[in-house]
N, C-alpha and C positions, 0 to 999 in steps of 0.2 A: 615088313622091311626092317631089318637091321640098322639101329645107329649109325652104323658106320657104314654101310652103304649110303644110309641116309645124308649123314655129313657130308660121303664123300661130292653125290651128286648135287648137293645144296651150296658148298663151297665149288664146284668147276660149274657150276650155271652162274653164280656170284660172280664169279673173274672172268668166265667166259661173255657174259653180256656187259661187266663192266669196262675189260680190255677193247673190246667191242665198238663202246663209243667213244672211248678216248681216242682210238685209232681213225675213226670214221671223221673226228673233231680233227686231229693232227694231220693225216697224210693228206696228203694233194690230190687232184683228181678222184675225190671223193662227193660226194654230195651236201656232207656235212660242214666241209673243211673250211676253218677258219669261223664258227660259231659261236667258239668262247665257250667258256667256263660254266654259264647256264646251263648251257646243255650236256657237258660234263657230270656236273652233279646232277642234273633232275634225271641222267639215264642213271648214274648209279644209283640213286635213291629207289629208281624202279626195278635195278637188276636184284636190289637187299630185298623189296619188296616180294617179287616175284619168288626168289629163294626162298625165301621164310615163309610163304604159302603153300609152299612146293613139298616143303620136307617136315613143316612144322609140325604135322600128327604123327611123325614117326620117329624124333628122334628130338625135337623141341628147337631145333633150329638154329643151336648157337653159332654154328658157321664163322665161327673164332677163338683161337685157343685159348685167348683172355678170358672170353668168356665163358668158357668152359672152367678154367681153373680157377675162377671169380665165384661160380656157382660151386664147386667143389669145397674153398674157401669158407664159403658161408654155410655148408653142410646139405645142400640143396639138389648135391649128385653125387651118389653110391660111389666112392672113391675105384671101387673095382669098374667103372665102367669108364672113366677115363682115358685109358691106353685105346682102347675102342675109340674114343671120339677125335681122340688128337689124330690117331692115324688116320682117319677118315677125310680130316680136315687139311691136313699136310699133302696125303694121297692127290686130293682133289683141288689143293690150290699150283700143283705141279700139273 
């Protein structure tokens, strides 16, 4: 698998499972609704989890453009594979 497939589907599982339970927490007539903030954060914390299991042998999992240009930054990723990753990551939080 390609970086940037990798990103793309590691970043739209991330927002997909995080949008997810904020919606489930906010809208009415839900099961969740009205949970609070706990359950907010402990499902995002499992949506970052889950992604970063997901994609992390094939593309290292940065699933954020910071950090992608944080590890660029520090010389820790081939400047040429960049444009690969951010697209991947933008693609996939649209």
């Amino acid at each position: 698998m390609s970086p940037f497939l990798a990103e793309f589907l590691g970043t739209a599982l991330l927002v997909l499972l995080g949008d997810g339970v904020v919606a489930n927490v906010v809208l009415r007539q839900t099961k969740g609704h009205g949970s609070g903030w706990i359950v907010i954060t402990a499902g995002w914390a499992m949506a970052v989890t889950f992604a970063v299991y997901c994609v992390n042998a094939f593309s290292g999992a940065h699933l954020n453009p910071a950090v992608t240009l944080g590890l660029a930054a520090t010389g820790r990723l081939d400047a040429t594979a960049i444009p690969a990753y951010l697209a991947g990551q933008l693609a996939g939080a649209f």
